[in-house]
LOVOTOR-738221 format. One record per residue (C-alpha): residue number from 1; x, y, z. Coordinates in steps of 0.25 Angstrom, whole numbers, plus 2048, in hexadecimal, padded with zeros to 3 digits. Layout:
! LOVOTOR-738221
{r NUM, {X, Y, Z}}
...
This chain:
! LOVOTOR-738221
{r 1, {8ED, 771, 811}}
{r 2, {8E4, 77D, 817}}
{r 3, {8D5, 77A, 814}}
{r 4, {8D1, 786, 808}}
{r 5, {8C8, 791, 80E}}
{r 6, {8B9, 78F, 810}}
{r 7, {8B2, 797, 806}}
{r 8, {8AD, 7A4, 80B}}
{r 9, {89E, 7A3, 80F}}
{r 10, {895, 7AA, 808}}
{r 11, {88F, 7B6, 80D}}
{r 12, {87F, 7B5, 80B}}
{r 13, {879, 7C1, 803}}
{r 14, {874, 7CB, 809}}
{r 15, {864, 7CC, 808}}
{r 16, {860, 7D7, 800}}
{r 17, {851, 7D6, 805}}
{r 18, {84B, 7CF, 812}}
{r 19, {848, 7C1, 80E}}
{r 20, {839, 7C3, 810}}
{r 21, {839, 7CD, 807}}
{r 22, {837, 7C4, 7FB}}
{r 23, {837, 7C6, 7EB}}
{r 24, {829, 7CB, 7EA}}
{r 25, {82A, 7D5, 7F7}}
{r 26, {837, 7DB, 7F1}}
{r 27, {831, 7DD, 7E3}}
{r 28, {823, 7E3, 7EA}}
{r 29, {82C, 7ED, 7F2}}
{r 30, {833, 7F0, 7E6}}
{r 31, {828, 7F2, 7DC}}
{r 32, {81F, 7F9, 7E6}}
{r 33, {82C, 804, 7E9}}
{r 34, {82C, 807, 7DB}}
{r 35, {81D, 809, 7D9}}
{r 36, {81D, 812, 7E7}}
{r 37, {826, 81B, 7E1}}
{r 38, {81F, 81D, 7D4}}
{r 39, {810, 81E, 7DA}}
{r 40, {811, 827, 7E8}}
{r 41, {818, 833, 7DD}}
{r 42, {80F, 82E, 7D3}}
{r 43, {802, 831, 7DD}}
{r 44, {806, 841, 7DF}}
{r 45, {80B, 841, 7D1}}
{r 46, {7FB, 83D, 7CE}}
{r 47, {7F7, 847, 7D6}}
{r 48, {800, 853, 7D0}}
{r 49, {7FC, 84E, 7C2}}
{r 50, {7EE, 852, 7C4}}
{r 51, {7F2, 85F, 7CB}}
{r 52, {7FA, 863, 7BE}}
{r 53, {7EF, 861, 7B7}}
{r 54, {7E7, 869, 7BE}}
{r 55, {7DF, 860, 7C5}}
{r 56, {7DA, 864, 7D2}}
{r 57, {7DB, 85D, 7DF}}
{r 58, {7CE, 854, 7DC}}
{r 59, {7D3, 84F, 7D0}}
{r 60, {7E0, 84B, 7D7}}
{r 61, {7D5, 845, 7E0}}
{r 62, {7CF, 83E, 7D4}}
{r 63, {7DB, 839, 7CE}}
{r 64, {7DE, 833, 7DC}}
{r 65, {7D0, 82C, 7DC}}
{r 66, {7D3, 827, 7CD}}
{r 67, {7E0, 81F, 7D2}}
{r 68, {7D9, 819, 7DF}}
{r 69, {7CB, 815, 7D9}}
{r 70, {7CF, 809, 7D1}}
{r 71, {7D6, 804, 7DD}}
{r 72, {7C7, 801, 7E4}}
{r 73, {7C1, 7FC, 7D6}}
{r 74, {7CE, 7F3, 7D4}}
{r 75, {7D3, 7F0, 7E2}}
{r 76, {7CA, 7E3, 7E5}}
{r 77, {7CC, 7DE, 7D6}}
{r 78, {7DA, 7DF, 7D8}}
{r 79, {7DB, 7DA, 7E3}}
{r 80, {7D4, 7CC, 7E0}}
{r 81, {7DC, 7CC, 7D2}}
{r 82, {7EB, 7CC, 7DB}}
{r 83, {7E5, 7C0, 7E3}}
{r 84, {7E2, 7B7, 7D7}}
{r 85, {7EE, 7BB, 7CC}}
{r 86, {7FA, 7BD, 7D0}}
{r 87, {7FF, 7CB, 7D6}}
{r 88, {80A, 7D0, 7D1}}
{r 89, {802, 7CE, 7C5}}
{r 90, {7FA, 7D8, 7C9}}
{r 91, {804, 7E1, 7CE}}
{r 92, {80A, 7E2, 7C2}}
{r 93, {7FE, 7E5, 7B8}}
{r 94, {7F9, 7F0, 7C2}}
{r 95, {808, 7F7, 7C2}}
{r 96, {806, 7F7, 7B3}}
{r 97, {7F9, 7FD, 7B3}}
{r 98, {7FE, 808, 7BE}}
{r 99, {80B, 809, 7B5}}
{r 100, {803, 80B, 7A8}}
{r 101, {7F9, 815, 7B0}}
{r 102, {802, 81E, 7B6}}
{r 103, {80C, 81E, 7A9}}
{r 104, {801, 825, 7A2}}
{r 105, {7FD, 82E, 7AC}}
{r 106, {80B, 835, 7AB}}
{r 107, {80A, 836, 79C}}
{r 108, {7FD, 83C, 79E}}
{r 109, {803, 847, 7A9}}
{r 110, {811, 849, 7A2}}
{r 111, {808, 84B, 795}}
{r 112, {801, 856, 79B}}
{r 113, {7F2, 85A, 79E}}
{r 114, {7ED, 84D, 7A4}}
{r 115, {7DF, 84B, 7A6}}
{r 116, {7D7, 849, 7B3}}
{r 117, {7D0, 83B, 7AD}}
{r 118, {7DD, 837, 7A7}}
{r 119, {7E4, 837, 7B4}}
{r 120, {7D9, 832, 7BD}}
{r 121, {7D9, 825, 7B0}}
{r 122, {7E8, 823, 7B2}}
{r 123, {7E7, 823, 7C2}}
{r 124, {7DB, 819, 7C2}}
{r 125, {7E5, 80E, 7BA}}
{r 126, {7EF, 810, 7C4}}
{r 127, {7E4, 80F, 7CF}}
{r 128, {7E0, 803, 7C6}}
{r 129, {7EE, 7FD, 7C6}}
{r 130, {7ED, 7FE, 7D6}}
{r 131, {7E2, 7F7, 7DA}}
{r 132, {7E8, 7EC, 7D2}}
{r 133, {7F4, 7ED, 7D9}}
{r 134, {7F4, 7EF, 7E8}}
{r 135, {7ED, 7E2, 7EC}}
{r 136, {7F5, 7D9, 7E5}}
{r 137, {803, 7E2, 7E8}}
{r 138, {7FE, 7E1, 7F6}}
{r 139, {7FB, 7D1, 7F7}}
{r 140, {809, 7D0, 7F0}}
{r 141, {810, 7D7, 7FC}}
{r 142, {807, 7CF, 804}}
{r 143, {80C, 7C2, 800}}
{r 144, {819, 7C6, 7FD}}
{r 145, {81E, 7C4, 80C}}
{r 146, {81C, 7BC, 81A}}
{r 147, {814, 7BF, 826}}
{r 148, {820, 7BE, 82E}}
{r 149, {827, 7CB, 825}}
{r 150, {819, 7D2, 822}}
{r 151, {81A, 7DD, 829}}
{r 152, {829, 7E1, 825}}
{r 153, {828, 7DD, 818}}
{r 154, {819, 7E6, 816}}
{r 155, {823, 7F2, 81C}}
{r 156, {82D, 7F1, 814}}
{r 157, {826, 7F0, 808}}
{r 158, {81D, 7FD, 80B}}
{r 159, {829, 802, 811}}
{r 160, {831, 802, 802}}
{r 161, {822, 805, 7FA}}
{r 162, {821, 810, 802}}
{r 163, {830, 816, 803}}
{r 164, {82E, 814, 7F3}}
{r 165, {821, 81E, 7F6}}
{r 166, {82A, 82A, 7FD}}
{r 167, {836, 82A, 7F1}}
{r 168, {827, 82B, 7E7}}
{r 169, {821, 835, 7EE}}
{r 170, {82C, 83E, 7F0}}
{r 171, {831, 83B, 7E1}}
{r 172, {823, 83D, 7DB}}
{r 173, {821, 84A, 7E1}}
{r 174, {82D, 850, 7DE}}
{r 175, {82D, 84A, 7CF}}
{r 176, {81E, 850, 7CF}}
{r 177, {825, 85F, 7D3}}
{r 178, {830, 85C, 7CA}}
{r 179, {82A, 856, 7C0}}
{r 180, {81B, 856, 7C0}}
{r 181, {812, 848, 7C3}}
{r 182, {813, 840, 7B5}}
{r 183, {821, 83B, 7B6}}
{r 184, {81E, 837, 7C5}}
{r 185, {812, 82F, 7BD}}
{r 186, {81C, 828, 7B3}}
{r 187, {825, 824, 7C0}}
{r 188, {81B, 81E, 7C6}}
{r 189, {817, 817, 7B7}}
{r 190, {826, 813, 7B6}}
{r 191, {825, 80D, 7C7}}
{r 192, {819, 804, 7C3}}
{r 193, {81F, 7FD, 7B8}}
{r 194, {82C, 7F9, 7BF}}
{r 195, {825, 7F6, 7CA}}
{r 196, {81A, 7ED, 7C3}}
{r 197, {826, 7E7, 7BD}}
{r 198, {82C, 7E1, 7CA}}
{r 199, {81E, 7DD, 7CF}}
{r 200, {81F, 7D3, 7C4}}
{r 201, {82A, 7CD, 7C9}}
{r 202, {822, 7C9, 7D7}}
{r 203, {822, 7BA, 7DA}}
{r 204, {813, 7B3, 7DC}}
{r 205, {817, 7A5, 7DD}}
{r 206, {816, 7A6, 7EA}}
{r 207, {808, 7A8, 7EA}}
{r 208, {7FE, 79D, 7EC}}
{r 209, {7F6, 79A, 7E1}}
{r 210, {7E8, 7A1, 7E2}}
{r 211, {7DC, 797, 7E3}}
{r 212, {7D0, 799, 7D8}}
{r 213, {7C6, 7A1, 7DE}}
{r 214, {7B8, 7A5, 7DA}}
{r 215, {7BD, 7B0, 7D1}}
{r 216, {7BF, 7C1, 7D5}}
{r 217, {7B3, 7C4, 7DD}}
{r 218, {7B5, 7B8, 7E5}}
{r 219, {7C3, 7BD, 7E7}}
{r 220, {7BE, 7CA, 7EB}}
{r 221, {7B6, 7C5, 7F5}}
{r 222, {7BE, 7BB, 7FC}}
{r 223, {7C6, 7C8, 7FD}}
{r 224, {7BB, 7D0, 803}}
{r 225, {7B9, 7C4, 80D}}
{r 226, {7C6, 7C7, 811}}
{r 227, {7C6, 7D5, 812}}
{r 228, {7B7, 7D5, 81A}}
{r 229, {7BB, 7CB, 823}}
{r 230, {7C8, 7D4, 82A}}
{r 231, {7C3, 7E0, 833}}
{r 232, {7D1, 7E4, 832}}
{r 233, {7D2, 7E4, 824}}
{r 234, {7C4, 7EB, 81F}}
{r 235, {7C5, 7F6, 82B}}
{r 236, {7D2, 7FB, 829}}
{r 237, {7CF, 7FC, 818}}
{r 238, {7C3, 803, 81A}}
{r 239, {7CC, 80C, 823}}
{r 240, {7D4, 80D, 819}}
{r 241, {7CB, 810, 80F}}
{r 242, {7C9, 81F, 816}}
{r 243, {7D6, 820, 819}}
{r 244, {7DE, 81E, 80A}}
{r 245, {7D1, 825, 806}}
{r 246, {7D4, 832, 80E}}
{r 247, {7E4, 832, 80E}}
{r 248, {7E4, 82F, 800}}
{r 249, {7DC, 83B, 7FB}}
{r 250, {7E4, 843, 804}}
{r 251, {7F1, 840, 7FE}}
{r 252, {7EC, 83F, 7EF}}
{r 253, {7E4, 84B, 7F0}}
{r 254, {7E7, 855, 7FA}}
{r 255, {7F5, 852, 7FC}}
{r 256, {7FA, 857, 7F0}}
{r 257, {7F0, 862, 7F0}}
{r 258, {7F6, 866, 7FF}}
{r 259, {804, 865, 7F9}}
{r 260, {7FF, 86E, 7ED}}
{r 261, {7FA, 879, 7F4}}
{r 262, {801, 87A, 801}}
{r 263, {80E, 870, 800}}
{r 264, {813, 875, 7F4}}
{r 265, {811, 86C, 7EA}}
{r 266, {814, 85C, 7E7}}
{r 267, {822, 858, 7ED}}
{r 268, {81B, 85B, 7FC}}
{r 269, {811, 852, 7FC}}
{r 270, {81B, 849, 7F4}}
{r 271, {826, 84A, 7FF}}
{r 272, {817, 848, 80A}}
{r 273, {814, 83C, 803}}
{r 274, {821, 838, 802}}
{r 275, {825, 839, 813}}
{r 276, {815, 830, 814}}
{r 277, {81E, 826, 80C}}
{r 278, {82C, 828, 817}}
{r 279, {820, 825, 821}}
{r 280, {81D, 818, 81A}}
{r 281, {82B, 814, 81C}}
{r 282, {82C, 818, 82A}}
{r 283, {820, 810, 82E}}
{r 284, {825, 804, 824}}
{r 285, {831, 804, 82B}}
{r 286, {82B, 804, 839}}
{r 287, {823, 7F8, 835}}
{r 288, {82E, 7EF, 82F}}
{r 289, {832, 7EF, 83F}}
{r 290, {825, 7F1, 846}}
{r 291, {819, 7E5, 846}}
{r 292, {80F, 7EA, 84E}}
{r 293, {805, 7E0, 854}}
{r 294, {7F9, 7E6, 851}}
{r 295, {7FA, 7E9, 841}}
{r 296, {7ED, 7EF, 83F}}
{r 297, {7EC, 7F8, 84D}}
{r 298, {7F9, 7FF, 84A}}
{r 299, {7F6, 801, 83A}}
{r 300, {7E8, 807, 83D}}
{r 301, {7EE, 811, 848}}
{r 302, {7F9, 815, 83E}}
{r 303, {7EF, 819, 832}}
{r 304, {7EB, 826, 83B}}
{r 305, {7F6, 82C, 837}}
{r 306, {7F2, 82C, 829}}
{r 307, {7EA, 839, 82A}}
{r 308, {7F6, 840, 82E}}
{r 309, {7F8, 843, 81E}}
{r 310, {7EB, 849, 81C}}
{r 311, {7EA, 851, 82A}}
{r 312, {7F7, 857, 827}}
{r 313, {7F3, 85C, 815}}
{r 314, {7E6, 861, 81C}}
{r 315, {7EF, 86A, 825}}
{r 316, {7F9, 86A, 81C}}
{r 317, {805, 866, 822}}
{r 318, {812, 86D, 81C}}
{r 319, {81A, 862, 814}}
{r 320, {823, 85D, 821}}
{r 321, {816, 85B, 82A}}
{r 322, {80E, 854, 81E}}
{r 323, {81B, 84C, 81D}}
{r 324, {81B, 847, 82B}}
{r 325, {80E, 844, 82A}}
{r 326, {80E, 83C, 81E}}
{r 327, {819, 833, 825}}
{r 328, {813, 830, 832}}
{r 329, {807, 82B, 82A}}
{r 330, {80E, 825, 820}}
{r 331, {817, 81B, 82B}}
{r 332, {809, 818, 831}}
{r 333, {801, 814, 825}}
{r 334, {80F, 80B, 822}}
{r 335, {80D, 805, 831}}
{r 336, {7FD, 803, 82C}}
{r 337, {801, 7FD, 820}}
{r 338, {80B, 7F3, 824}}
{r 339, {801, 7EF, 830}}
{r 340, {7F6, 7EC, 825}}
{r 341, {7FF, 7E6, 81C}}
{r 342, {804, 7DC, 826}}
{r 343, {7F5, 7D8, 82B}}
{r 344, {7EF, 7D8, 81E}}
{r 345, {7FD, 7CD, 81C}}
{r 346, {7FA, 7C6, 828}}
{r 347, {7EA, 7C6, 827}}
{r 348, {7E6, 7C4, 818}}
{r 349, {7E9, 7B6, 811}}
{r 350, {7F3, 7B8, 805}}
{r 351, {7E9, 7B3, 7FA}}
{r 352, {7E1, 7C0, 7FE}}
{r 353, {7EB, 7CA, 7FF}}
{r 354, {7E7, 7D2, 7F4}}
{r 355, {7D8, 7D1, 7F3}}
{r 356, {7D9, 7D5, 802}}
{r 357, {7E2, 7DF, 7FF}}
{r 358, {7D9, 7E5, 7F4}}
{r 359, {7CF, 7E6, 7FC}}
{r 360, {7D8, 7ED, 807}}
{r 361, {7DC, 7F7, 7FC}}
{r 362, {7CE, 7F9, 7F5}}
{r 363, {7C7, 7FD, 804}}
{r 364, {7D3, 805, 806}}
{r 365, {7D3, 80D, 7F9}}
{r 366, {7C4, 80C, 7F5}}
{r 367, {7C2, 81A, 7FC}}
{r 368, {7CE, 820, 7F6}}
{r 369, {7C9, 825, 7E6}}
{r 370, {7BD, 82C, 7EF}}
{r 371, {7C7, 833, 7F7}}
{r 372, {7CE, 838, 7EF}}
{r 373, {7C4, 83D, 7E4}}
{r 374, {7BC, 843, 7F0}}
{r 375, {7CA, 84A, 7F4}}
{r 376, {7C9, 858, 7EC}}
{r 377, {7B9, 85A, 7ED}}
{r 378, {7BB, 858, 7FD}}
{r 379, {7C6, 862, 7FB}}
{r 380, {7BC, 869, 7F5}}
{r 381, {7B1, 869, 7FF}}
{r 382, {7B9, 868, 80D}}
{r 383, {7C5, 86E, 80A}}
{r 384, {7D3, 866, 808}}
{r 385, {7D8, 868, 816}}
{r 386, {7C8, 864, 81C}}
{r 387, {7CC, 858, 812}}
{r 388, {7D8, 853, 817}}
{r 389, {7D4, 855, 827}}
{r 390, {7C9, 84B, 822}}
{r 391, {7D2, 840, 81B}}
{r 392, {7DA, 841, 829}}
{r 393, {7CE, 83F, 831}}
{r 394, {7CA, 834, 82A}}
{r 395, {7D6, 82B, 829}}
{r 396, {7D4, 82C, 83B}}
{r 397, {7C6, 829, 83B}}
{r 398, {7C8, 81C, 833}}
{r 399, {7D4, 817, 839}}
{r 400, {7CE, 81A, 847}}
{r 401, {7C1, 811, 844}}
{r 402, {7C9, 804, 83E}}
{r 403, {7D1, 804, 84E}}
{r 404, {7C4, 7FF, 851}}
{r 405, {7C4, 7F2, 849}}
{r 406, {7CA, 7E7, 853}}
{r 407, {7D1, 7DF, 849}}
{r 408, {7D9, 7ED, 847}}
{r 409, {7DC, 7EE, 854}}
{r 410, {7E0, 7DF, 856}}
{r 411, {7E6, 7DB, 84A}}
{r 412, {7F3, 7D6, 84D}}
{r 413, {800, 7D1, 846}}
{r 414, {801, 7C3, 843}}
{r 415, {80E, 7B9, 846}}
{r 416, {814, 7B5, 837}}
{r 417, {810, 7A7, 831}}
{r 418, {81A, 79D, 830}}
{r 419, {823, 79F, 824}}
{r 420, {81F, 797, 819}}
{r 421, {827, 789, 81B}}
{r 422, {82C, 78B, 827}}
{r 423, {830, 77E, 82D}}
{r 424, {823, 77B, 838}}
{r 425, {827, 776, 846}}
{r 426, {828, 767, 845}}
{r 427, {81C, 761, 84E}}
{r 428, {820, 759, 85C}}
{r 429, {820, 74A, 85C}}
{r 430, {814, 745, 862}}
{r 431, {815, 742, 870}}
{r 432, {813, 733, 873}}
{r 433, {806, 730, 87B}}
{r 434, {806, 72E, 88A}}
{r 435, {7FC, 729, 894}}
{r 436, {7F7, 738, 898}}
{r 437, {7FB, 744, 88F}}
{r 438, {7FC, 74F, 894}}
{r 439, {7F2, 75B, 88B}}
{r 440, {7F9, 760, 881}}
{r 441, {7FC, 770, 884}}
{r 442, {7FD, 77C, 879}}
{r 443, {80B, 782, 87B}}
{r 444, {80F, 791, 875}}
């Protein structure tokens, strides 16, 4: 009698994902997609609101200022808080308080006649809900993957946050034209909450258990010991500090003021901001294949570029040049960031993360409220296209002077740590002794 047919064997699943990209990686993508497509229509939607209300372009400048102050009164608080509770719990209580913020915002612009306090309040809660939020969303990313797949995974993710920023940007300036700026405010609400909601599924268990410490300020300054101790690390924040300031009063406050009077109106400088986003894919995608050796040399040089936006408002640029500009700096700011992700990875203990990261974001935005309330009354005294030549000049000077810190220069990439549990080569027998051993010799 024949023998029945062996049973088919199975054929394994395809995988969805790669496998180091785990539970909590998959969700962060996910959640940070949704909010990125509320928030970059949500920022000219902000913008617009105040222009329609016949705000001029200091108060546009002021608002600006409104959202980013509270990130350098709440950054270092926060940032100690998400390195002693738990960070998704954090994540999630700051997306309500931006959910809540911004909902009411776009009943207060779709109602009609808004107030210049009332929306420079509602900004200051989301700005409040930020600084909350971005040091313990970044030690989460931080922890969420390996050293070995850091610089892919950091990529891919800003790869996807960003892409998620091009579709917002396009959308939100088109809704706005369409439309006008509150029902981009109550998208953006609607992306807070679903994206708080996933952030509440994120795993912690893997995450040792903080020992006691000497309560906030000693928190704090364990932290600041940290940050103080690293060349690297303070030089390029102060850099930063000049640069976020400049760039980010150029693009809340005479970008949209340029697409006003010579552009046409919203949708350019949506579709401007929204090719700055193709940029950060490009560069993404370049990074997920390239690890260059020396991480902080080549993300220094590629911050030049960054006053490319600003040189090319202050000419102005039609829509097609401004365009291109926008992507060349935004695929080198991706290559910057993915290099500083990857070292801060590689250089900062976990249990820091997000104090060290705190004080990352709280040097680099500390300068940004001053920059952008100053925006209109420089427009004022110097003329907007006097402005803009500065903001560009200043973003080369700054990066120029961090070349000259050595531990810029030489930082270099680091080989991956042994995978957690990976069997450890097992140790030679001990040789037996002899009359005359020969000295034992290092090998490679």
């Amino acid at each position: 009698m024949s023998s029945p047919p062996a049973a088919p064997s199975p054929v394994p699943a395809r995988r969805r994902r790669p496998a180091w990209a785990g539970r909590n990686y998959t969700l962060l993508t996910g959640a940070a997609v949704v909010t990125n497509l509320g928030s970059h229509g949500a920022l000219i939607a902000a913008a617009f609101a105040v222009l329609e209300a016949g705000g001029s372009g200091g108060d546009v400048g002021l608002v600006a200022a409104a959202r980013t102050l509270p990130l350098v009164l709440f950054l270092l608080i926060g940032g100690a808080l998400a390195d002693r509770l738990p960070r998704h719990r954090v994540m999630v209580a700051a997306n309500a308080l931006n959910c809540v913020s911004q909902a009411a915002f776009a009943v207060l612009v779709l109602a009609g006649d808004p107030q210049l306090w009332q929306m420079m309040l509602l900004t200051a809660l989301c700005g409040t809900g930020t600084a909350f939020f971005n040091p313990a969303a970044e030690g989460m990313l931080l922890s969420s993957v390996s050293g070995e797949h850091s610089n892919r995974a950091f990529a891919l993710f800003r790869m996807a946050m960003n892409g998620a920023g091009i579709g917002g940007a396009a959308l939100g300036g088109a809704m706005i034209a369409a439309i006008g700026p509150g029902w981009v405010l109550a998208v953006d609400a609607l992306a807070f909450a679903v994206a708080g909601a996933l952030r509440a599924f994120l795993d912690v268990s893997h995450v040792a258990d903080r020992a006691p410490g000497g309560g906030l300020l000693a928190d704090l300054r364990e932290g600041w010991v940290e940050f103080r101790t690293r060349p690297w690390l303070w030089s390029i924040v102060l850099q930063f500090s000049v640069v976020v300031a400049v760039v980010g009063a150029a693009e809340a406050v005479y970008g949209p003021l340029v697409a006003r009077d010579r552009l046409g109106g919203p949708a350019p400088w949506g579709m401007a901001l929204a090719f700055f986003g193709v940029g950060t894919i490009a560069g993404a995608v370049l990074m997920m294949a390239w690890k260059p050796r020396r991480l902080l040399l080549v993300g220094t040089l590629c911050v030049f570029p960054l006053a490319l936006p600003s040189a090319g408002l202050a000419v102005p640029l039609p829509t097609w040049g401004l365009c291109l500009v926008m992507f060349v700096s935004g695929a080198a700011i991706e290559v910057f960031g993915v290099s500083w992700m990857t070292t801060m990875h590689q250089e900062i203990p976990e249990e820091k993360f997000s104090r060290v990261s705190a004080y990352d974001w709280f040097g680099s935005v500390s300068m940004l409220p001053l920059a952008t309330a100053l925006a209109g009354p420089a427009e004022t005294a110097f003329g907007r296209t006097q402005a803009l030549w500065g903001c560009a000049s200043l973003v080369v000077l700054v990066t120029a002077a961090v070349l000259f810190v050595p531990d810029v220069r030489r930082m270099t990439r680091k080989p991956p740590p042994p995978a957690a549990g990976s069997p450890k080569p097992a140790p030679e027998p001990e040789p037996e002794p002899v009359s005359a051993p020969e000295p034992a010799r290092e090998t490679a």
